[in-house]
VMD Tcl script that draws the C-alpha trace (Angstrom):
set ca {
  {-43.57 -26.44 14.31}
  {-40.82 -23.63 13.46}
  {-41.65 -22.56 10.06}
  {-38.60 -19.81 9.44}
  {-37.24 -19.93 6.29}
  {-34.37 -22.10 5.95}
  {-34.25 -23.36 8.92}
  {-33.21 -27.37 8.95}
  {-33.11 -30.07 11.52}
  {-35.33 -30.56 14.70}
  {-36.92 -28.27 17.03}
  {-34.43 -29.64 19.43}
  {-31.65 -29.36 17.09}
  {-32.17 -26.65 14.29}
  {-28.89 -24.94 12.12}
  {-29.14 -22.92 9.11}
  {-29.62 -25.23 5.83}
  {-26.83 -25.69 3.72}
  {-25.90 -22.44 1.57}
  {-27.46 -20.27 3.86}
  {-26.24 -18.45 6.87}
  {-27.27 -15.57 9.33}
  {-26.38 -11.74 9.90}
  {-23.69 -11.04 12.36}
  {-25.36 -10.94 15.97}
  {-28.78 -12.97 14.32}
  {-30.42 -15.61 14.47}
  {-32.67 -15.73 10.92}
  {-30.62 -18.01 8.08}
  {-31.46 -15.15 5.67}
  {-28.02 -14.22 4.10}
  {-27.25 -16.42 0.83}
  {-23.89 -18.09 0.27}
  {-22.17 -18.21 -2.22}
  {-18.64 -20.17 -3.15}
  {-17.90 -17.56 -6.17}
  {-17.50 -14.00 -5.96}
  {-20.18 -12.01 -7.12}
  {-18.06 -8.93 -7.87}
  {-19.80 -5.94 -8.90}
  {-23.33 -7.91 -8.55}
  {-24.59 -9.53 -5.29}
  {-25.31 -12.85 -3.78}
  {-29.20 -13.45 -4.28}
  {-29.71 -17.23 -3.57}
  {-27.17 -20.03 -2.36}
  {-24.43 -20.31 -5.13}
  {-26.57 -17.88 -7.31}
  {-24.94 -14.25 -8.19}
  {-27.05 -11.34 -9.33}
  {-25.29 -9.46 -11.83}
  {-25.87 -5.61 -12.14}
  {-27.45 -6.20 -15.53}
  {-29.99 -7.83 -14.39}
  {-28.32 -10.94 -15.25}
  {-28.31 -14.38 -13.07}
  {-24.92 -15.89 -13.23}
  {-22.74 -18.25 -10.90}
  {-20.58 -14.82 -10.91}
  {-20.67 -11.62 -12.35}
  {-17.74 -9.62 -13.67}
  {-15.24 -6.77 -11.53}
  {-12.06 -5.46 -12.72}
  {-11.17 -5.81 -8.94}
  {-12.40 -9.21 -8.40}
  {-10.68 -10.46 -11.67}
  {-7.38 -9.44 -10.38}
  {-7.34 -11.11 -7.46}
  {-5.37 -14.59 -7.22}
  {-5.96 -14.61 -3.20}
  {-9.23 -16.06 -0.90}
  {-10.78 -13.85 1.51}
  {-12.65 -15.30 4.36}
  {-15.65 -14.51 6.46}
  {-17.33 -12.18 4.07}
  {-13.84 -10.45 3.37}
  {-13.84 -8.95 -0.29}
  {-10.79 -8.86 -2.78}
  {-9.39 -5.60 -3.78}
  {-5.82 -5.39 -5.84}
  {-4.60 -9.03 -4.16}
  {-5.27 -7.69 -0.84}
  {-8.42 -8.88 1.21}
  {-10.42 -5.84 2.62}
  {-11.99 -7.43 5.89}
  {-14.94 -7.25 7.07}
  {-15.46 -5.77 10.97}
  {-14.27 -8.39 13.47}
  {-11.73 -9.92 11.19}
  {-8.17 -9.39 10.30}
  {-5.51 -10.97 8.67}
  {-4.25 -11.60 5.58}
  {-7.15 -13.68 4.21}
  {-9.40 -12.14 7.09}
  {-8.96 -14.87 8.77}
  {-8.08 -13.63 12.08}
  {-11.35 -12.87 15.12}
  {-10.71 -9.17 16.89}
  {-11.30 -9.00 19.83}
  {-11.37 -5.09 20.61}
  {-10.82 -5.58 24.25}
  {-8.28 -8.18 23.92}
  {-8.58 -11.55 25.71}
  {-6.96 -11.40 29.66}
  {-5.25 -14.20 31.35}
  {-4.53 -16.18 28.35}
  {-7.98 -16.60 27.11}
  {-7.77 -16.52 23.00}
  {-9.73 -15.03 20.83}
  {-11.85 -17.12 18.72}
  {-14.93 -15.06 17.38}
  {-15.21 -11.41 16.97}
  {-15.16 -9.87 20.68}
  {-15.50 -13.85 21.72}
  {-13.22 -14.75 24.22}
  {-12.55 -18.78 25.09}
  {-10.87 -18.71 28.39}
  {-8.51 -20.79 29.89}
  {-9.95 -23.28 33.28}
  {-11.02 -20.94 36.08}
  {-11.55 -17.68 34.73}
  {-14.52 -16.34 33.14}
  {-16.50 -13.27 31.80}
  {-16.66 -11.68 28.17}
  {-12.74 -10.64 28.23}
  {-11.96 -13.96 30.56}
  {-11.13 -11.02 33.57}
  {-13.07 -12.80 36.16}
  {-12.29 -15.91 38.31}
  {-14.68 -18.39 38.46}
  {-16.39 -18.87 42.12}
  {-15.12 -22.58 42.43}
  {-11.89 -21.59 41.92}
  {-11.69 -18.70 44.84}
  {-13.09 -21.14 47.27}
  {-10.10 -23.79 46.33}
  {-7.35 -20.99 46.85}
  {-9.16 -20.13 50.52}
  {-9.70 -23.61 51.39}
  {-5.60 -24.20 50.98}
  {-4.90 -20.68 52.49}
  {-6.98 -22.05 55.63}
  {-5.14 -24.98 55.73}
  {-1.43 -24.23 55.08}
  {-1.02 -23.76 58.68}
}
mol new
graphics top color blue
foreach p $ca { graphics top sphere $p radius 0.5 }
foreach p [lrange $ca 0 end-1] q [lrange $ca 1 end] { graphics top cylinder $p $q radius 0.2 }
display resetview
């Protein structure tokens, strides 16, 4: 039986419980969400802010936070109205994956440095074609004449 801390569904099947997520490149559901900023203080528990009095509030008070009448995304914070991003994000609302290597032969980015590649190419940047797809083209070379 897995017994790692929120951890939900099967051992076929498991996914971080709801209001919980994990660290960039992990795999333990150890990082709290929560819907509200937290401002100066710090996400402690799912929906649960911990102020830097001491205090536990839903949020916590930042002159910086208070300003801001836009939504970050993906861990982005709010500085001023603009989002400050975290790394592997850009974008207005930090909404947009980098890929640092860019994406070849129209693959898109859809993660940071996560390419999704169009049919017959593969690899991390999309830059290789897939062995199926070299023995079609020399099959029809063979056969042309």
């Amino acid at each position: 039986l897995n017994c790692l801390p929120n951890v939900c569904g099967s051992r076929f099947h498991s996914y971080c419980c709801p209001g919980w997520k994990t660290l960039p490149g992990g795999n333990q559901c150890i990082v709290p969400i929560c819907r509200n900023p937290c401002g100066d203080g710090f996400c402690s528990r799912p929906n649960i802010c911990t102020c830097p009095s001491g205090q536990i509030a839903l949020t916590c008070g930042s002159k910086s936070i208070q300003q801001c009448n836009i939504r970050c995304m993906n861990g982005g914070s709010c500085a001023e109205d603009q989002c400050i991003c975290q790394k592997g994000y850009s974008g207005t609302h930090c909404g947009q994956p980098v890929c640092e290597n860019g994406c070849l032969n129209n693959g898109r980015c859809v993660a940071p440095n996560r390419c999704a590649c169009t049919y017959g190419f593969t690899g991390a940047q999309c830059e290789r074609v897939e062995h199926h797809m070299i023995l079609i083209v020399d099959v029809r070379e063979g056969v042309s004449e």
